[in-house]
C-alpha positions in Angstrom: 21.5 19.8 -86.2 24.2 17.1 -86.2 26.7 19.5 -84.9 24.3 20.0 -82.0 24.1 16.9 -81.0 27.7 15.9 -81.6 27.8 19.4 -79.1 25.8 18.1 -76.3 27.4 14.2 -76.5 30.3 15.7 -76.1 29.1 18.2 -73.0 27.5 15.2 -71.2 31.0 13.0 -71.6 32.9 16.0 -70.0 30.4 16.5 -67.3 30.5 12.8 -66.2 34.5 12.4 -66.8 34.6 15.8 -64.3 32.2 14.5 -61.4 34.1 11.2 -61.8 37.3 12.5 -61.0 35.8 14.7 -58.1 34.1 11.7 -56.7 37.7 10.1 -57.2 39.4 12.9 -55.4 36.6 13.1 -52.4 36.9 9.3 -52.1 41.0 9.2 -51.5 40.8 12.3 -49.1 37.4 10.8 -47.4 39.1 7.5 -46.3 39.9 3.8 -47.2 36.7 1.6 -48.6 35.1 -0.3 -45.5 33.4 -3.6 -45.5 29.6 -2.9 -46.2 28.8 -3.8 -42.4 31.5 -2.0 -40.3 30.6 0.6 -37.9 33.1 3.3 -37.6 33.2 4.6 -33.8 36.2 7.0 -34.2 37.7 9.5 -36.5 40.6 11.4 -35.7 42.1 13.8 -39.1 45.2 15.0 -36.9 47.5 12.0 -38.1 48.7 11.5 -34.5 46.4 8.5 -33.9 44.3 6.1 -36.0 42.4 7.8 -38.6 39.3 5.8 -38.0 38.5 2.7 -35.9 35.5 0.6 -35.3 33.8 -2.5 -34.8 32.6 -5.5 -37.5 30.5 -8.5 -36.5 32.3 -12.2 -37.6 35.4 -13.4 -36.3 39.3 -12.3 -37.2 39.7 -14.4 -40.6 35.9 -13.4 -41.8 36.8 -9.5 -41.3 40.3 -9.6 -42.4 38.5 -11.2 -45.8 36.0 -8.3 -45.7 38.3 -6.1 -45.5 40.8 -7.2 -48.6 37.8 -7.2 -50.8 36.7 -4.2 -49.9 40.2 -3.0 -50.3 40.7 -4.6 -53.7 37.6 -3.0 -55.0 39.1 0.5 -53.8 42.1 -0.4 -55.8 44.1 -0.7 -52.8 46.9 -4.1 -52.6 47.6 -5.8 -49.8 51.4 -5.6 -49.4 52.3 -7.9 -46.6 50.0 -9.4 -43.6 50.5 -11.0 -40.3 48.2 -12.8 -38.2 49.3 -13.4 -34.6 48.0 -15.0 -31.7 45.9 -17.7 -30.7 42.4 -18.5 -30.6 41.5 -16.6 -27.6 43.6 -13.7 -28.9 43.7 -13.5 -32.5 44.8 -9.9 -34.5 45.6 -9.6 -38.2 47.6 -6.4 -39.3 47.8 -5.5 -43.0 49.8 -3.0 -45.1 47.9 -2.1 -47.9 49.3 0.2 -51.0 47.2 2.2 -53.7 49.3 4.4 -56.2 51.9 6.0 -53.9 49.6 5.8 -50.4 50.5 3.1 -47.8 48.2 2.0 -45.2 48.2 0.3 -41.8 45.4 -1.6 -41.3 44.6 -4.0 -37.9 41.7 -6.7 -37.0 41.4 -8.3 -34.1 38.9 -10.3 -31.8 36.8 -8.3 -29.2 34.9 -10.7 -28.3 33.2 -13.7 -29.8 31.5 -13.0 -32.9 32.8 -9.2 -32.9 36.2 -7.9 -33.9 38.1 -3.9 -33.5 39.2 -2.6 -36.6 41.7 0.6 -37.1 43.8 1.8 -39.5 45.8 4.9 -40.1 47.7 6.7 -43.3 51.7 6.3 -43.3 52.4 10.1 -42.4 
């Protein structure tokens, strides 16, 4: 009986190390971690364009920090960032690292209160 048990402990541990690894896997190949809020308008797999591009309410320094949190928790790293413009005009472009994946990542201002988002993978 404590074999069994051992048995099936074991089973279950396996299980759950398996479907985390999958969900793992699915995650990297599905895309980069997005704020909780952003709407995704575009995808494009081809690697000729921006892999996905949106919109996310707040303005250019409340996204960009939405978006390096959400990063962070994804395990990505924020390698370098520049923020450009003024007021009126105001981008933030990003290049993020996880493992051996770079990113490009760019925020800027739409319009007041709502700001574009895109990024692409480094091909």
């Amino acid at each position: 009986m404590r074999n069994g048990r051992k048995n099936e402990a074991l089973r279950v541990l396996c299980t759950l190390w398996l479907c985390g690894a999958a969900c793992a896997a699915y995650g990297a190949e599905a895309g980069l971690p997005l704020p909780p809020l952003a709407v995704v308008n575009n995808e494009d797999s081809t690697g000729k364009t921006w892999r996905q591009s949106g919109k996310l309410r707040g303005t250019v320094e409340h996204a960009g920090r939405e978006f390096r949190q959400a990063l962070a928790c994804g395990g990505w790293k924020v390698e370098k960032m520049i923020a450009s413009g003024r007021l009126a005009a105001r981008s933030q472009l990003m290049i993020c690292c996880r493992r051996r994946q770079r990113i490009l990542l760019m925020v800027w201002e739409e319009e007041v209160g709502t700001c574009g988002f895109a990024w692409g993978k480094e091909t």
